[in-house]
Backbone bond lengths (Angstrom), bond angles and torsions (degrees), N, CA, C in turn:
res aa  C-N    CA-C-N  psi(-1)  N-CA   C-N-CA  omega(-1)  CA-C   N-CA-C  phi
1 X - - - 1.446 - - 1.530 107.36 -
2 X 1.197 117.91 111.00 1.284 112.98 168.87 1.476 131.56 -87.03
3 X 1.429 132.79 159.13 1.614 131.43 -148.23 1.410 114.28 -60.10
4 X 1.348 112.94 -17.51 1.678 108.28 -175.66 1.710 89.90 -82.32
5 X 1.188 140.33 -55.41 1.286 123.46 -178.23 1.677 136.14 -43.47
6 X 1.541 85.46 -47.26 1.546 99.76 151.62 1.301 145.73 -29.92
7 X 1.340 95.07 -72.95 1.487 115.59 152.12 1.394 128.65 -38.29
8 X 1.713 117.29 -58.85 1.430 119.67 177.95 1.773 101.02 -72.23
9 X 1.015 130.32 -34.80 1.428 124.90 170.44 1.376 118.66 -51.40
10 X 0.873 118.05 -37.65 2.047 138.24 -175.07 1.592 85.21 -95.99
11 X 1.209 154.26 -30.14 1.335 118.34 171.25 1.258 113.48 -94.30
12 X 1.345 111.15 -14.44 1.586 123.80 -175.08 1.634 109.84 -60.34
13 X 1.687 108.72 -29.48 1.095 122.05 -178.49 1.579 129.93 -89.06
14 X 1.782 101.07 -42.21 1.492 120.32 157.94 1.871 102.26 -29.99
15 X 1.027 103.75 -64.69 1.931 126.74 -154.86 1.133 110.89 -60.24
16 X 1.686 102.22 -38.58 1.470 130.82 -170.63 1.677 111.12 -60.70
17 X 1.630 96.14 -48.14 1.347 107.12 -175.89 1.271 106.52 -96.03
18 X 1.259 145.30 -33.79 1.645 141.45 159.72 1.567 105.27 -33.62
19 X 1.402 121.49 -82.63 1.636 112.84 142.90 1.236 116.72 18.11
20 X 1.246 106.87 -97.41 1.924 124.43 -168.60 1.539 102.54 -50.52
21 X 0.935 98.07 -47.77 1.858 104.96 -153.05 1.857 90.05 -60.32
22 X 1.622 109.71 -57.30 1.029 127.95 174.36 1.332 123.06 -24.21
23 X 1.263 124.10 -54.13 1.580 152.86 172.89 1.324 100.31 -50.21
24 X 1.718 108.54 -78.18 1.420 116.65 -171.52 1.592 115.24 -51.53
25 X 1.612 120.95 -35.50 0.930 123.22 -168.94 1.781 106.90 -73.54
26 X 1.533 119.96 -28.76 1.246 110.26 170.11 1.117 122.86 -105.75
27 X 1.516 122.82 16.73 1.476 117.66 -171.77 2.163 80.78 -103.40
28 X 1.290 122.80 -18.96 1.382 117.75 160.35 1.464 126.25 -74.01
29 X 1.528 100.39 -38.02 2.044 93.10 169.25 1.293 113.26 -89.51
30 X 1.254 120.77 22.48 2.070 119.45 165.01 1.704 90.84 -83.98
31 X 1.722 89.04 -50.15 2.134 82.96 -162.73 1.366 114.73 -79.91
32 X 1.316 136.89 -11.73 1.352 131.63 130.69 1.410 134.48 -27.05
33 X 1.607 100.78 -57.95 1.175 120.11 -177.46 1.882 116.89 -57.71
34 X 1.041 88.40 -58.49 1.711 111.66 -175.29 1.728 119.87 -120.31
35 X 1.372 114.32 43.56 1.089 122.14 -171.53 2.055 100.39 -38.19
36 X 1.252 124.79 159.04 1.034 155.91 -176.31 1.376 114.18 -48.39
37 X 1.890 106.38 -45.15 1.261 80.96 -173.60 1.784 94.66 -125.46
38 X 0.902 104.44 74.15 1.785 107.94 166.17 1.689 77.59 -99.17
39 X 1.751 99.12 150.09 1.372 165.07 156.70 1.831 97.85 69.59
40 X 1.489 103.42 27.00 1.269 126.47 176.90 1.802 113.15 -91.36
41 X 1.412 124.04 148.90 1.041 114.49 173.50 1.529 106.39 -60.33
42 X 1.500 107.98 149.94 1.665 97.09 -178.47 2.138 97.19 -75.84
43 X 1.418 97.91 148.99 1.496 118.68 167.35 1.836 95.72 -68.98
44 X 1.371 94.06 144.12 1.622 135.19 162.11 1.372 104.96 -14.10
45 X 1.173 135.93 124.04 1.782 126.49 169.16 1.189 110.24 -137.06
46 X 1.028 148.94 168.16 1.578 147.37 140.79 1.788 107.50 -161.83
47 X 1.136 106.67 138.37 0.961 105.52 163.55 1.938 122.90 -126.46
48 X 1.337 110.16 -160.99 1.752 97.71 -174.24 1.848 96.41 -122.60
49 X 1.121 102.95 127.09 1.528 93.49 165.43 1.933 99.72 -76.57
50 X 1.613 87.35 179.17 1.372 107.08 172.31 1.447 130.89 -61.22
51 X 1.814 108.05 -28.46 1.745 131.83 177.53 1.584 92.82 -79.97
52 X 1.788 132.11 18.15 1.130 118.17 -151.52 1.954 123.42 27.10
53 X 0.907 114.09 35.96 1.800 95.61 145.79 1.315 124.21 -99.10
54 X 1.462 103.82 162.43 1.508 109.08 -178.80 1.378 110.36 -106.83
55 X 1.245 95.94 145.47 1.904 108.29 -173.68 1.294 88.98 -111.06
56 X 1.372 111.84 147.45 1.683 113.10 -172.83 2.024 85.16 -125.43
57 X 1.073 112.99 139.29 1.428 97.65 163.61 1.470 121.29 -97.59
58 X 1.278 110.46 -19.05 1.480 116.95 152.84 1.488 124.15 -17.45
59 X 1.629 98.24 -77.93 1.235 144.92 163.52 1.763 106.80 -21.72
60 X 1.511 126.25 -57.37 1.266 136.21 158.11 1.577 143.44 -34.64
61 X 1.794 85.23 -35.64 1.568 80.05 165.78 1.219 134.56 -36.87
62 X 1.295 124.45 154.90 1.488 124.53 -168.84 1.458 114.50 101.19
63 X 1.367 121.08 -19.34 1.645 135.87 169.69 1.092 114.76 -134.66
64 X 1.546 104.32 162.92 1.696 87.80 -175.69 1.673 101.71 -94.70
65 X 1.233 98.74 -175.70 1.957 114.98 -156.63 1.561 111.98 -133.03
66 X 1.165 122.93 121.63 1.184 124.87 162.52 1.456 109.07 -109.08
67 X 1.572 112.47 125.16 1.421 103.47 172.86 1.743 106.47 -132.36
68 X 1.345 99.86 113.12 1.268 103.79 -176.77 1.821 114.86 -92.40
69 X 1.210 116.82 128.85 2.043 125.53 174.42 1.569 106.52 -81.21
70 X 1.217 109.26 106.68 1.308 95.05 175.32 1.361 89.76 -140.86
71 X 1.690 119.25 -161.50 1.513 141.29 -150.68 1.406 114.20 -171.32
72 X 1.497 110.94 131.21 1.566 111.21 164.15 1.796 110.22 -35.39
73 X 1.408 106.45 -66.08 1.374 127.05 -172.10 1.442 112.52 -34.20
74 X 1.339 121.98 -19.46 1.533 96.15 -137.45 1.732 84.97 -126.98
75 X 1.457 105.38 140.03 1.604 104.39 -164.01 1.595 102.03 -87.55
76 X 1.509 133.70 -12.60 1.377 114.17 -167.66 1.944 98.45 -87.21
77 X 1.798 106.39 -17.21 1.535 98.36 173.04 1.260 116.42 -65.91
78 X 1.432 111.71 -36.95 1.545 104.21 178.51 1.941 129.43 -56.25
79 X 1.435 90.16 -37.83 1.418 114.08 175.25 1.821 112.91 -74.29
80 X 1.133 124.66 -9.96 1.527 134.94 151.26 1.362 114.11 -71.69
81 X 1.410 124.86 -50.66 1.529 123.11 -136.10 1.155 87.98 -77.46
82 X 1.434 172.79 -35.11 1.258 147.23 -171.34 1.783 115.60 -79.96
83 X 1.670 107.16 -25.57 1.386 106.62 168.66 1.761 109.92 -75.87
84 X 0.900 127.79 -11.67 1.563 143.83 174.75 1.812 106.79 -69.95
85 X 1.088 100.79 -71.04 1.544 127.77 -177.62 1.523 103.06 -46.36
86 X 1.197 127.67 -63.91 1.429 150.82 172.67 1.527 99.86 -46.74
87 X 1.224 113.70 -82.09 2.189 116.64 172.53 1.565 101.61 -28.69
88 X 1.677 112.33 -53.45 1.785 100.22 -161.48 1.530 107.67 -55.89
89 X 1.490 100.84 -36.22 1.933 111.37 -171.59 1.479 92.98 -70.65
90 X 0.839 139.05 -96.10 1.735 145.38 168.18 1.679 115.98 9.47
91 X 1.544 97.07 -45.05 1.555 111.26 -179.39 1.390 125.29 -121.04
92 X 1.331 107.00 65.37 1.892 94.58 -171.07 1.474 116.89 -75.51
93 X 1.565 129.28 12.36 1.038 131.74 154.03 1.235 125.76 -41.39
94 X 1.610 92.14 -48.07 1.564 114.29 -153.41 1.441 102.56 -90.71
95 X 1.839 132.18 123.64 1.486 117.73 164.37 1.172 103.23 -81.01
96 X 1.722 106.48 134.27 2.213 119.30 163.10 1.222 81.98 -85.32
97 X 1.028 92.94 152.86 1.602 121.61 155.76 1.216 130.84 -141.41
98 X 1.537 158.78 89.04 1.228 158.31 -90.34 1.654 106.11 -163.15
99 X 1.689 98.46 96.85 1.369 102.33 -167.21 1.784 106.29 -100.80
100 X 0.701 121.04 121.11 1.792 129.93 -177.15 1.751 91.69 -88.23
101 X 1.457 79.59 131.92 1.700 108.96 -169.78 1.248 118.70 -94.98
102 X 1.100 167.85 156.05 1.541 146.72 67.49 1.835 69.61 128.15
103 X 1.256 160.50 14.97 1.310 165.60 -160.57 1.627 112.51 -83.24
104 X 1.680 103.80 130.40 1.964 82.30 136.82 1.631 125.38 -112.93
105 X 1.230 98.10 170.35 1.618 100.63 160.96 1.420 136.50 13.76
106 X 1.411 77.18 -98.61 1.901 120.86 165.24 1.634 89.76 -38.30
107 X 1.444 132.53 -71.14 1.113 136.23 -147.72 1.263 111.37 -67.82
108 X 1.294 110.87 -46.25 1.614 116.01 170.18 1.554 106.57 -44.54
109 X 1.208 74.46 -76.42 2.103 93.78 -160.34 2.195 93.28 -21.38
110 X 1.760 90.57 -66.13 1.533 86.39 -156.89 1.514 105.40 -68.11
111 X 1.299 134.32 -4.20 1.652 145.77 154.53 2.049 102.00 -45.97
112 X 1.284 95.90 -59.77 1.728 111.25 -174.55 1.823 106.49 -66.45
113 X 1.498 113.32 -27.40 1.416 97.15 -171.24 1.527 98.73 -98.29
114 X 1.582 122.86 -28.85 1.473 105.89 164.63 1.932 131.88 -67.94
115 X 1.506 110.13 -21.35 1.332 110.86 -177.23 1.602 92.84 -165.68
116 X 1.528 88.73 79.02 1.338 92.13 168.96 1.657 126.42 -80.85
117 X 1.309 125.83 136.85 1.309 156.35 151.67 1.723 111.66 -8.69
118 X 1.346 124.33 100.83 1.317 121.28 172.33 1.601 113.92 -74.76
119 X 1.084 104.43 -19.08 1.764 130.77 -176.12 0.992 96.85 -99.57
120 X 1.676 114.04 158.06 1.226 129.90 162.76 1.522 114.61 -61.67
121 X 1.396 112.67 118.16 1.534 120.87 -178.99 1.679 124.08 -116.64
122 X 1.173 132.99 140.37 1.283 98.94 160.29 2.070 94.13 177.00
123 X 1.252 98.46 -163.42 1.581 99.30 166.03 1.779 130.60 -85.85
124 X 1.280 87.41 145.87 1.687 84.84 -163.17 1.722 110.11 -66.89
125 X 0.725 92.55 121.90 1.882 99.63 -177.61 1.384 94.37 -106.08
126 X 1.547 150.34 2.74 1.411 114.37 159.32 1.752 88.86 -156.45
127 X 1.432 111.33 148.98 1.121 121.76 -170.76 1.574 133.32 68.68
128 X 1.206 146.79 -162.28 1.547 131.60 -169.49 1.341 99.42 -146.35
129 X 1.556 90.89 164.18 1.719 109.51 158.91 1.484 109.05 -74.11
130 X 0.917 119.25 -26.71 1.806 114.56 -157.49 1.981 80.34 -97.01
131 X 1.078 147.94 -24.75 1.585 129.45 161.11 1.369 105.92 -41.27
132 X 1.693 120.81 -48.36 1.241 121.04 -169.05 1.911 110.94 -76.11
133 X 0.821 113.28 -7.13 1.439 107.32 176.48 1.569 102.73 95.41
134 X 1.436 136.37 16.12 1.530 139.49 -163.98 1.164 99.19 -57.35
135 X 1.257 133.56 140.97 1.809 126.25 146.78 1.727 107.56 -126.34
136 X 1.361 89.06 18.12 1.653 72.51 -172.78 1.715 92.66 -170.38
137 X 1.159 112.89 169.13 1.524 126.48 -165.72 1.603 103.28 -132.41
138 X 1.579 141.25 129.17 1.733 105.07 -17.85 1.444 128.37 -51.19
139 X 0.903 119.63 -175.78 1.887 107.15 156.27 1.660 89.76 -173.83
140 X 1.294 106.30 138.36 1.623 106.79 -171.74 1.526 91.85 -137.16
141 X 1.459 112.97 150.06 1.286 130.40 172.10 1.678 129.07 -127.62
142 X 1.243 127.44 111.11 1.598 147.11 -165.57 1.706 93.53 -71.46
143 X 1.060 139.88 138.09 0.971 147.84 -179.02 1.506 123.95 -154.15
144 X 1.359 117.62 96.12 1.554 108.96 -167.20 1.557 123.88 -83.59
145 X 1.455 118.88 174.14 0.945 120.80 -153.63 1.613 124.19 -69.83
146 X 1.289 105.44 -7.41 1.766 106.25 152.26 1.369 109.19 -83.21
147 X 1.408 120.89 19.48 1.467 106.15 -176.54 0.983 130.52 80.18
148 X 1.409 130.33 14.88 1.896 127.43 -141.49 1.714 78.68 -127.66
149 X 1.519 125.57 130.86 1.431 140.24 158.61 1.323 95.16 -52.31
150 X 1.577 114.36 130.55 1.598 115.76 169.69 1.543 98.20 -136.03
151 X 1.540 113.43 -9.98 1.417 87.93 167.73 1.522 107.77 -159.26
152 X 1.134 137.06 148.92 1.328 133.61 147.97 1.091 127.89 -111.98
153 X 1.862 117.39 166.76 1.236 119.09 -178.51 1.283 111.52 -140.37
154 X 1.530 145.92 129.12 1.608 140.83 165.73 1.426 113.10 -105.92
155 X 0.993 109.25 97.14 1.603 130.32 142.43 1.685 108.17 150.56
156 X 1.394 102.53 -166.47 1.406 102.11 -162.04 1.714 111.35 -71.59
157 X 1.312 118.59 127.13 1.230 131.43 -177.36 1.367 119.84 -77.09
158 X 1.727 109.94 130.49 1.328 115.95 -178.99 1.965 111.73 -85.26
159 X 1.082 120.19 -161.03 1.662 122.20 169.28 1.502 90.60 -86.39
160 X 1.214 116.98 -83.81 1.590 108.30 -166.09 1.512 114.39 -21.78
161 X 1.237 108.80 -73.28 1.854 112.43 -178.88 1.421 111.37 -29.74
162 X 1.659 89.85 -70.77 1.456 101.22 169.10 1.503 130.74 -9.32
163 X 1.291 95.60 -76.83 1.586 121.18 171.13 1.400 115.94 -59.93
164 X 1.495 119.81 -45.07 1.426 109.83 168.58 1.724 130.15 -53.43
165 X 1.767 99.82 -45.23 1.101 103.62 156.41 1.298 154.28 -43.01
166 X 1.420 90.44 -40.37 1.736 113.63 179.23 1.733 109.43 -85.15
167 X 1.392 112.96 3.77 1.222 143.26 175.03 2.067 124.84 -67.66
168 X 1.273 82.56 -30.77 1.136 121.45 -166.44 1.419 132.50 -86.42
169 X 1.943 86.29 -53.88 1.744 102.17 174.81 2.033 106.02 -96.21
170 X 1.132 100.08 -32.30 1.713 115.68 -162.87 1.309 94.44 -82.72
171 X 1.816 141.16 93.39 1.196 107.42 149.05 1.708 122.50 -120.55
């Protein structure tokens, strides 16, 4: 093989994968963007608090709903949960609801004793993240009081957003 082949082979491949990467990288910020089920009834949820009860978000209709996916693991949830905590007090209109994802145990618990949950929090005991369209951790969803998804958000949430959001479902 001589060097000009080389060459077009090694860029053939560079291009090849710029391409791919390219694809994957926006066929992931559409479903971020516009998860599935905005202006959809929200899908089935429940999760377990720690006193074991179950919060159904179903069950909520009639107010509006914030239900945020988050995880011990994941550092942009940690960096939310006090702007979270703060909105639930601010807004008692509004039910949080704080479903721990992809979690264990252990992880929760010591998740709950460093920044514990003013809202009902816990693991999802009925229904999924992937109903909600999740691709990513945080990811929180506005949900008004007929229940209908009106907005989502992926990643860790500031007050402003926050507030804009809650703008939306709370009036």
């Amino acid at each position: 093989m001589n060097r000009r082949s080389a060459v077009i082979g090694s860029l053939a491949i560079v291009l090849g994968s710029i391409l791919m990467l390219s694809l994957a990288w926006g066929l992931q910020h559409a479903a971020l963007a516009n998860p599935p089920v905005l202006g959809k009834t929200a899908p089935r949820l429940a999760i377990e608090t720690p006193a074991g009860d179950q919060v159904k978000v179903w069950e909520l209709q009639g107010k509006p709903v914030v239900v945020n996916f988050w995880a011990s693991w994941c550092g942009p949830c940690v960096d939310e949960a006090g702007v979270l905590a703060e909105a639930s007090a601010a807004h008692q209109q509004v039910a949080f609801v704080g479903a721990d994802n992809q979690d264990t145990t252990a992880g929760f618990q010591s998740f709950e004793q460093r920044h514990p949950h003013p809202y009902p929090a816990g693991p999802i005991v009925s229904g999924s993240y992937q109903s909600y369209g999740v691709a990513g951790l945080p990811a929180t969803f506005f949900i008004d009081a007929q229940g209908v998804v009106v907005a989502s958000f992926t990643g860790p949430l500031d007050t402003p957003t926050l507030n804009h959001y809650l703008g939306l479902i709370a009036s």
